[in-house]
N, C-alpha and C positions, 0 to 999 in steps of 0.2 A: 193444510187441506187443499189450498192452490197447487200445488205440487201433486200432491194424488190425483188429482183433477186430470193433469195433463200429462203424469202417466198414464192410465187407465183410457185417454182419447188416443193416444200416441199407441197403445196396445193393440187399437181395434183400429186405429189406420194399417199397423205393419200389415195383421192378421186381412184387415183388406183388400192391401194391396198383394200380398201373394196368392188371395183367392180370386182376384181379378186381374190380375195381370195375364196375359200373354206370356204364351214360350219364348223366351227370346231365343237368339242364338246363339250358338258358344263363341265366347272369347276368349278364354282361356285355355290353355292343355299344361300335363305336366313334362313333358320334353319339348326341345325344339324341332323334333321331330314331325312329333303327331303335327305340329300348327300346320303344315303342307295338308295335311286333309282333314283338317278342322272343324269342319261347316258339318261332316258325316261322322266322326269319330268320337266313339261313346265312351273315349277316355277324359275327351274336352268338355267343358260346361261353361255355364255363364256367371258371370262374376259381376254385381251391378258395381263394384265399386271400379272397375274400368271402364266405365263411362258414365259416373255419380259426381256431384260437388260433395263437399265436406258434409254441409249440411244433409244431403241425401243418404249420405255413407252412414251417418250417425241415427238418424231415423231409422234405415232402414235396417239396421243392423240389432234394432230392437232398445235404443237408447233414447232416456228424455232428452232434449235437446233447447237449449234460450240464446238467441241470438242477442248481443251485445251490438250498439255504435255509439263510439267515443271520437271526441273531439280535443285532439293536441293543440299545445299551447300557440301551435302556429297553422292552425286551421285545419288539419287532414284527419280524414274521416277513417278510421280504424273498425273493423270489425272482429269481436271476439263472440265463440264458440263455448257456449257452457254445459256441460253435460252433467246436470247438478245432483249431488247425493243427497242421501235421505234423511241423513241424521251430520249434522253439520260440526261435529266432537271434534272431527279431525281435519289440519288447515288442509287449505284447499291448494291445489298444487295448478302449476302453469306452465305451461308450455311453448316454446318459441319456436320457430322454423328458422333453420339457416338459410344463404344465398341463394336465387333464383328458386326459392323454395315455397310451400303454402303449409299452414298446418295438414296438410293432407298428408304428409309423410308419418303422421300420429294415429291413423287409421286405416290405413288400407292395407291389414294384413287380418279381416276381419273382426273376430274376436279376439284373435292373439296380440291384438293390434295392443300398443302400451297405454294409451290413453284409455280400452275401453278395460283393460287388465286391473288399474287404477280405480275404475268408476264400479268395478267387480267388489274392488278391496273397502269401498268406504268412504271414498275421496270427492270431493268437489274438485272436479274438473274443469278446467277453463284451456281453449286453444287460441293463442295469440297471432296475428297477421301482420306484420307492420308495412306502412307504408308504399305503395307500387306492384303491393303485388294482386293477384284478380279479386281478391275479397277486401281491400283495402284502396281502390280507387276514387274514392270519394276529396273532397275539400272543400270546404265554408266559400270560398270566391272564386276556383281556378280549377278549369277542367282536364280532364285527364290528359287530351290533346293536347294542352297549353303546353310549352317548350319549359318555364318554372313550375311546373306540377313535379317536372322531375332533376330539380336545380336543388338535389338533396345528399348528403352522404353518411355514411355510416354515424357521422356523428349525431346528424336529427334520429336520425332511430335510438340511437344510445339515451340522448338527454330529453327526446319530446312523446317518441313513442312506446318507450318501454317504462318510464313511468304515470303514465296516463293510462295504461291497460291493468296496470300494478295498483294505481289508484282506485279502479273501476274495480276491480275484484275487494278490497279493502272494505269497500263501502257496500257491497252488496251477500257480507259473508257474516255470520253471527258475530259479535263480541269482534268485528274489525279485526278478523285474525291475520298476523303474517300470510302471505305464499311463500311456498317449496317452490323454488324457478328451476326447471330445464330444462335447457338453453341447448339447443344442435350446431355446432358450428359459429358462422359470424351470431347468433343468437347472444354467444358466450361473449363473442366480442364487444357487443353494445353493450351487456351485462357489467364486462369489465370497464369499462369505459364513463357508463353511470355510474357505478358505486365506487370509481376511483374518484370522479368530479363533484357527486354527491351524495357521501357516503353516508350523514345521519339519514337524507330522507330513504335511503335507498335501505339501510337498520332498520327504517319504521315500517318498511315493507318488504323488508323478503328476509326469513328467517334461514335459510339453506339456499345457496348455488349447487346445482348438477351441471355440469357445463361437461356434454358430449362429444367428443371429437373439437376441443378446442380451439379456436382462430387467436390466435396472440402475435408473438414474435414467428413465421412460419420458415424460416431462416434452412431446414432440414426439409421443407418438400419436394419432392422425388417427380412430381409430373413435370413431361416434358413439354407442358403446356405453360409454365411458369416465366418461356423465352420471352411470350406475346406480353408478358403483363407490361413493358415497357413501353409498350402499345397504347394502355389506355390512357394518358394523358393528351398524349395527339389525335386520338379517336374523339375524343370528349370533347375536344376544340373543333375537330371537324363539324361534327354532327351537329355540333351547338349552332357555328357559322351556317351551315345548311340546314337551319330548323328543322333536324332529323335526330333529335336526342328522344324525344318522343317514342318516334316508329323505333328505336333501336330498346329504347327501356323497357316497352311493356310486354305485355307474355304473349304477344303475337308467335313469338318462337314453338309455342308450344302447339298452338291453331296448325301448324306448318309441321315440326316435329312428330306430333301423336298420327295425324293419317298416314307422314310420309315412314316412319319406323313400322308401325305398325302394318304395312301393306302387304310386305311376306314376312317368312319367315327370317330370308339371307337379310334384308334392312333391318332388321328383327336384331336381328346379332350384330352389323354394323353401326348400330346407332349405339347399343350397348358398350362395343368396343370402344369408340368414341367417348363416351361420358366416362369408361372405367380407365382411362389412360391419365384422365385426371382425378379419380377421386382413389384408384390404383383397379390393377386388372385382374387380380384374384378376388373375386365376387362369391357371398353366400346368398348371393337373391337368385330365389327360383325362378325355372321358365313362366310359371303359371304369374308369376309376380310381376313380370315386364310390363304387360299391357297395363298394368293397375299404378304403376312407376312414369309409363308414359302419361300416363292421364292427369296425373298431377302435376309430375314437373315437363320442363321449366315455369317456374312460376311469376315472373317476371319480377325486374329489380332496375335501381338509375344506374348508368352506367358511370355517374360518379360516386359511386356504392364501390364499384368493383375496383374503383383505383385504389382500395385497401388490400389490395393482393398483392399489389406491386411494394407498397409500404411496407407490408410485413413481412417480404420475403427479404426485404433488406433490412430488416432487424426492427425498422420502426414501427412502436405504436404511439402515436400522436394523428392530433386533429388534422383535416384535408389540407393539403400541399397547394394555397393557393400559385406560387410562385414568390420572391423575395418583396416584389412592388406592394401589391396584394395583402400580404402576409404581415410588410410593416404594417399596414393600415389596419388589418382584423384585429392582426393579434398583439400588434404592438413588438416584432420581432420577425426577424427573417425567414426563421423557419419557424414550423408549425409547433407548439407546444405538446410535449406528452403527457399522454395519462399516467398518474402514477397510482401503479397497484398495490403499493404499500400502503397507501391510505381506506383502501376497501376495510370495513370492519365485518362484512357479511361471510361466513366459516365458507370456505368453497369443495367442493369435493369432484374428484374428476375422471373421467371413463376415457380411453385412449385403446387402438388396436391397433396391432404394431403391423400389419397388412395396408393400412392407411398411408394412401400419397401424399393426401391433403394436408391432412393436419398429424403431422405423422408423435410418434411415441418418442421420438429425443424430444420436441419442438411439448411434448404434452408433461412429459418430466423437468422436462428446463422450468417452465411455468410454476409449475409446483414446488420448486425446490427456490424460487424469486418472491413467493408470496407470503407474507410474516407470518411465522409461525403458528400466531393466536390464531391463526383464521385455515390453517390445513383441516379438513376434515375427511382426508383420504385420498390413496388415489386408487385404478383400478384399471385391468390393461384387459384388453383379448387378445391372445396372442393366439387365437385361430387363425394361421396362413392363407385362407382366404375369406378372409372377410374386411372390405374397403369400409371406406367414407362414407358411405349408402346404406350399409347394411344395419348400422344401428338400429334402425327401423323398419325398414325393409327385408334383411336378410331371414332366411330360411328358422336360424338358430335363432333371431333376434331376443325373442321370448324368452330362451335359457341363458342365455349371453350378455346381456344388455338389463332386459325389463324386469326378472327376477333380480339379480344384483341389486337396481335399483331401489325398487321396494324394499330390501332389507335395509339399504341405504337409510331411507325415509323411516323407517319403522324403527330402526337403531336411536336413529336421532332424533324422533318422539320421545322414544321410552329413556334417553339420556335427560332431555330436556323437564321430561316430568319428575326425573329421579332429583335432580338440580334444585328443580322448583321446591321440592317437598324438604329437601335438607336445609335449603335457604328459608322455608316458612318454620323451621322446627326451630333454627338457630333465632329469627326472629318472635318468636315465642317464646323462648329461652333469656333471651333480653328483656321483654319484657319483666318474666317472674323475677 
C-alpha cells in the first residue's frame, strides 16, 4: 500500500513538473554539427538528464525512486538508488559503477537506459555508489577534505563496500532474496576480489555475477595511456606529502571538465578524443549523448584506487603494493598477497567488446578460461568495431548489444534455477515415499 502511495505522489510530481516547468534550452542535438547553432535549431532539444543527478534522472523520467545510506564496517557513508518493483517474485538485481564512475551511467540514455529497461521487466532495482565518489561522500568521523577520507584502495571497496550495499538490499527484499550483481569494469574487480576473500558470505548474497567489460589481469590493454600508470605510485607519495590527495581524488575534475568540454562544439570532440584513447576511439555513443556523458563522469575516485591499473597491467591481482617494509608488517610478506579466483563459488557470466582498449576481449577470455569450471556461466562478446569501454551503457546500440543479452541472461538463469529447484524438491519427495 506504501509503495502505491508513493507511486501515485511521484506520478503527479512528474505530471507537475512538466506542466510547470519553463522551456529550457536545448542542450542536446543529433550531429556535431547542429551544436554550432544550438540555442536556434529545431533539430536540438533539451535533455534534463544533462544536467540532472541520478536521483533527478530517475524521478523525472517517470520512475519510483528510495534512497538508501548505509554504513561500512569502517565508517563510510554509501548511498544506494532503489528503483523498487511491484511485485517482488523476482530477485532484485544490482548494479555497480566502475572507475571515476557514478551509478549514473545506468541511466542516462533515457528509457533505453538498462536500469530502467529492468524496472520495465519486473525487477527490483538497486544502483550502487562506493566510496569517493559524489553520492558517496559521507563518514561516521572524517570529512571529505580530510587527506584519510581518501587513504582507501580497491580493496576497502571489494571487502567494506560491496558487501554492505549487498547486505542492505538482502534485508530490505522479500524472503531475503540473493542479488543478480552487475558489475561495469573495476565493479567486477571488487566483485572478484570479495568472493575470492569471502566467498561463503559473498554465496549468501549474490546468486549470479554479470561482470561488463571486466578489470582483472589487464596485461592486453591497448591505451597509450597505460605508459603514465607507473605514475601513480610517485603521484600518491606526492600528493600525500603535500596534503593534496584530497583536491586530486574528488570529482572536482568533473566541476572543471563538463563546462570546459562542453563549451563548443571543437572541445566537444576534444574532450571525447581524449577519454576514447583510453577506453579505445571507435565509439557507438551518439552526439546527442556527450553532454549527458559529461554530466556524469568523471565521478570521482582515491587515487590510491587507481594504483590497480598499474597492478593489473603487469599481471597482478593482489592487495595494494604497500612497499617490502610495509608489506612485511600488513601482510606478513613482502609482497602483497593475491586473490584467488578459484575460490569464488558465485557462477560468473561475462560480456567483453572486442573494440575495447580497456578491458579488452583476450585480457576478458583469459579470465574466463582461469576461473573453475563449476562457476562459468557464459561468456559474450560485441564484436561491433566501434563500440569501446563506454558504450556498454552509453552507446547508441547499447540497448540491442548489451541490455537485451542481458536480460535473457537473467531470465535463462531464473528459469534454470527454478527448473533445479523443482527436480531437487521432486527427488526429495521421492525419498521421502
Amino acid at each position: 500500500m506504501l509503495l502505491r502511495v508513493r507511486i501515485v505522489s511521484l506520478i503527479y510530481s512528474v505530471l507537475l513538473w512538466k506542466v510547470t516547468s519553463p522551456k529550457k534550452p536545448n542542450n542536446v542535438c543529433p550531429t556535431i554539427r547542429d551544436y554550432f547553432t544550438m540555442q536556434n535549431n529545431s533539430k536540438c532539444w533539451y535533455d534534463f538528464a544533462a544536467e540532472s543527478t541520478v536521483p533527478e534522472i530517475i524521478e523525472k523520467t517517470g520512475y519510483p525512486l528510495i534512497k538508501y545510506k548505509v554504513q561500512t564496517e569502517d565508517g563510510y557513508h554509501l548511498t544506494v538508488f532503489r528503483i523498487p518493483a511491484f511485485d517482488q517474485h523476482k530477485p532484485p538485481i544490482f548494479m555497480l559503477h566502475g572507475v571515476q564512475s557514478t551509478s549514473g551511467i545506468f541511466v542516462g540514455l533515457g528509457k533505453r537506459s538498462i536500469a530502467f529497461q529492468l524496472s520495465d521487466a519486473g525487477y527490483d532495482v538497486w544502483l550502487g555508489n562506493y566510496r569517493g565518489t559524489e553520492y558517496s561522500e559521507g563518514h561516521e568521523t572524517l570529512n571529505v577534505t580530510d587527506k584519510a577520507f581518501w587513504d582507501h584502495s580497491v580493496d576497502e571497496i571489494a571487502l567494506y563496500d560491496v558487501p554492505a550495499m549487498l547486505q542492505l538490499i538482502q534485508q530490505h527484499t522479500d524472503n531475503h532474496q540473493k542479488a543478480i550483481y552487475i558489475g561495469h569494469s573495476l565493479a567486477s574487480t571488487a566483485a572478484m576480489m570479495f568472493a575470492s576473500e569471502r566467498p561463503k558470505t559473498a554465496k549468501s548474497l549474490v546468486s549470479l555475477f554479470i561482470f561488463v567489460g571486466p578489470a582483472y589481469k589487464m596485461t592486453h590493454m591497448r591505451s597509450p595511456y597505460r605508459m603514465f600508470f607507473p605514475l601513480f605510485y610517485p603521484a600518491l607519495d606526492i600528493t600525500a606529502n603535500l596534503n593534496l590527495v584530497q583536491v586530486f581524488s574528488r570529482g572536482y575534475s568533473r566541476r572543471l571538465s563538463r563546462p570546459t568540454c562542453l563549451a563548443s562544439p571543437v572541445l566537444m570532440m576534444g574532450c571525447s578524443t581524449l577519454v576514447n584513447m583510453f577506453v579505445g576511439p571507435f565509439t557507438d555513443i551518439a552526439p546527442e549523448t556527450i553532454p549527458v556523458y559529461f554530466n556524469q563522469l568523471p565521478g570521482g575516485t582515491s587515487l590510491k584506487t587507481l594504483t590497480f591499473l598499474r597492478e593489473s597491467t603487469r599481471g597482478n591481482f593482489r592487495k595494494f603494493d604497500y612497499g617490502e617494509g610495509k608489506n612485511s608488517f600488513v601482510y606478513g610478506s613482502r609482497t602483497p598477497p593475491e586473490y584467488d579466483i578459484k575460490k569464488i563459488e558465485v557462477p560468473i557470466f561475462i560480456i567483453y567488446a572486442r573494440s575495447d582498449w580497456a578491458t579488452t576481449k583476450q585480457d576478458a577470455i583469459a579470465l574466463y578460461k582461469e576461473l573453475p569450471e563449476s562457476i562459468r556461466a557464459g561468456i559474450y562478446g560485441v564484436e561491433k568495431f566501434n563500440f569501446n569501454h563506454n558504450d556498454y551503457f552509453f552507446g547508441k546500440n547499447s540497448d540491442e548489444l548489451i541490455t537485451k543479452p542481458i536480460m535473457k541472461v537473467i531470465d535463462n538463469f531464473i528459469s534454470k534455477n527454478k527448473e533445479e529447484n523443482a527436480d531437487h524438491g521432486e527427488n526429495v519427495q521421492k525419498n521421502k515415499i
